[in-house]
RODO-474720 format. One record per residue (C-alpha): x, y negated, z negated. Coordinates in steps of 0.001 Angstrom, whole numbers, plus 500000, padded with zeros to 6 digits. Layout:
REM RODO-474720
<node x="X" y="Y" z="Z"/>
...
END
This chain:
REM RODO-474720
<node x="354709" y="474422" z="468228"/>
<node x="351566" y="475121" z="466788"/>
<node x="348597" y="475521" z="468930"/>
<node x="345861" y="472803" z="468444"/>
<node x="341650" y="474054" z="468675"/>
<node x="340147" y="472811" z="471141"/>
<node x="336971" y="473066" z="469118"/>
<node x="334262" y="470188" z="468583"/>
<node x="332881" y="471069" z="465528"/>
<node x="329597" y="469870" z="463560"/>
<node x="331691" y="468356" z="461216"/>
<node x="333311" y="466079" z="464009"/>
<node x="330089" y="464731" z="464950"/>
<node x="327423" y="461729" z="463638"/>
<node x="324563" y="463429" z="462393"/>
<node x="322968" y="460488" z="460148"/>
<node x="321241" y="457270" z="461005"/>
<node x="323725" y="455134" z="458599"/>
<node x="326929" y="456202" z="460301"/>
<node x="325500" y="455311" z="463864"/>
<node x="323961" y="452336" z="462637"/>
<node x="327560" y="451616" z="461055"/>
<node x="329305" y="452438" z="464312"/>
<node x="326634" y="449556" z="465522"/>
<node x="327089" y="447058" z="463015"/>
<node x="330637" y="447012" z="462703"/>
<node x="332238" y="448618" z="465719"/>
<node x="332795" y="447164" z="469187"/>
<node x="331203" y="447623" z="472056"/>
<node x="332437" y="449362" z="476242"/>
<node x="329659" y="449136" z="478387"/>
<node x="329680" y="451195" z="481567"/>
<node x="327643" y="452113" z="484635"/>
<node x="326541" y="455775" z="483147"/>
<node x="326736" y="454898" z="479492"/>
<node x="327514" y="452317" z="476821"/>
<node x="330731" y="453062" z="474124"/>
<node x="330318" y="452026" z="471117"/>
<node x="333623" y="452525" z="468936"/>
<node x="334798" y="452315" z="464701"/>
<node x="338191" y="452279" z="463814"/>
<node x="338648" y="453969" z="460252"/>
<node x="341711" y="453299" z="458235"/>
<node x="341747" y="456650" z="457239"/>
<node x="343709" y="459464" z="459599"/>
<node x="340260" y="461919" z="459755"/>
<node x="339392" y="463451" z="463415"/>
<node x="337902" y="461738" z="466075"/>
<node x="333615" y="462093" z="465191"/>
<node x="331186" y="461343" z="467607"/>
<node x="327530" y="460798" z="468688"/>
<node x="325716" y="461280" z="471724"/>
<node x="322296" y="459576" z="472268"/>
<node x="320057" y="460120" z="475305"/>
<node x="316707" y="458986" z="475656"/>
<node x="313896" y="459915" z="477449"/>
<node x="314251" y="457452" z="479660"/>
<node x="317248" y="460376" z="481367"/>
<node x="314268" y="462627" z="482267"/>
<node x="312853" y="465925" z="480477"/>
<node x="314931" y="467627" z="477912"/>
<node x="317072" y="470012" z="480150"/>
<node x="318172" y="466685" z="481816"/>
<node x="319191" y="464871" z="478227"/>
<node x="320420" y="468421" z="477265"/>
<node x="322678" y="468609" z="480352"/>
<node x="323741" y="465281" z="479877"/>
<node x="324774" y="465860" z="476363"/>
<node x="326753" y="468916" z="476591"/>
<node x="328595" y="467185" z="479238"/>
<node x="329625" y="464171" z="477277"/>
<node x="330073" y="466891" z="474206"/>
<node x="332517" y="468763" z="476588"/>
<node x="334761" y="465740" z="477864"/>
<node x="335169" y="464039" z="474172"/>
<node x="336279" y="468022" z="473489"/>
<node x="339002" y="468007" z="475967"/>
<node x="340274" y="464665" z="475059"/>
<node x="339613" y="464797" z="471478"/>
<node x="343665" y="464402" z="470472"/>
<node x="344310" y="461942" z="472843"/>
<node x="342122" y="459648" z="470796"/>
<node x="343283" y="457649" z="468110"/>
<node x="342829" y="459405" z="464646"/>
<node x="340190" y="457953" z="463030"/>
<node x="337799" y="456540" z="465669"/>
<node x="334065" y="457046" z="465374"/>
<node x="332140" y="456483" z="468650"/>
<node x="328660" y="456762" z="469685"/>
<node x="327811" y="457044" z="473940"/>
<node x="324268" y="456049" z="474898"/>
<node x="323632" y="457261" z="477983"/>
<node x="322235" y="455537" z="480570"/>
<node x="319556" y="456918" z="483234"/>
<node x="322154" y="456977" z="485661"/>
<node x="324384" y="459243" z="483620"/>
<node x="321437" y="462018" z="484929"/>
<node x="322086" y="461982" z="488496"/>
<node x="326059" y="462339" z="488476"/>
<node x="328704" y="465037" z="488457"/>
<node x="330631" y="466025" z="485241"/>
<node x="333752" y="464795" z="487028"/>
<node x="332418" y="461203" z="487374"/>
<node x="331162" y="461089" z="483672"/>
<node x="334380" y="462161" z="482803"/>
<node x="336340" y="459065" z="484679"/>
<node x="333707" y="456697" z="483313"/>
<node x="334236" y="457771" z="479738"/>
<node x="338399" y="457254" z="480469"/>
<node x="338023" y="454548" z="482031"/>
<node x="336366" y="452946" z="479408"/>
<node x="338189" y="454736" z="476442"/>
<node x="341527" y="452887" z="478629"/>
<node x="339735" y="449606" z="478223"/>
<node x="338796" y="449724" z="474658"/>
<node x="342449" y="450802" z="473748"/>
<node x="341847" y="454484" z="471870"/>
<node x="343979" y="456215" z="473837"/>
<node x="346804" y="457434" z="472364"/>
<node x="348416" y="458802" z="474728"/>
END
């Protein structure tokens, strides 16, 4: 069986204004305690792609920076038990700054459960 990367590349992320603001306009929406989901379901069978946006409301930039690499790190690990296809976009809340990885990590499966893009 071949092994699969576990590598979130640059390519697997939203970088431009339109494709959040299409995420936005035409996805749906998980809202959580730490941060808000929003998700696009592509026809097509491309990876998973993601965005991460933190304001300054989090705090100074090694707090948003901390934040993000977290949320970069758990859509990394659970990047094939997504559904092929799926564009989302997490906007972290203030709260998201004061918790442990492991609690951002049940809040994004959690909601990933409730929104149906699991998988597995």
């Amino acid at each position: 069986m071949p092994q699969r990367s576990l590598k979130f590349r640059k390519t697997q992320r939203l970088t431009r204004e339109s494709e959040f603001r299409q995420v936005r306009q035409r996805g749906r929406i998980a809202r959580g305690n730490l941060f808000t989901l929003g998700l696009l379901q592509n026809e097509s069978a491309a990876p998973v792609r993601a965005g991460i946006i933190t304001s300054r409301k989090l705090g100074r930039a090694v707090v948003r920076n901390r934040v993000r690499r977290r949320l970069r790190e758990i859509i990394r690990r659970h990047q094939y038990e997504v559904a092929a296809g799926t564009w989302m976009v997490i906007i972290a809340r203030p709260s998201a700054a004061r918790v442990s990885y492991q609690r951002l990590e049940e809040e994004w499966l959690r909601l990933a459960k409730r929104a149906s893009i699991l998988s597995a």
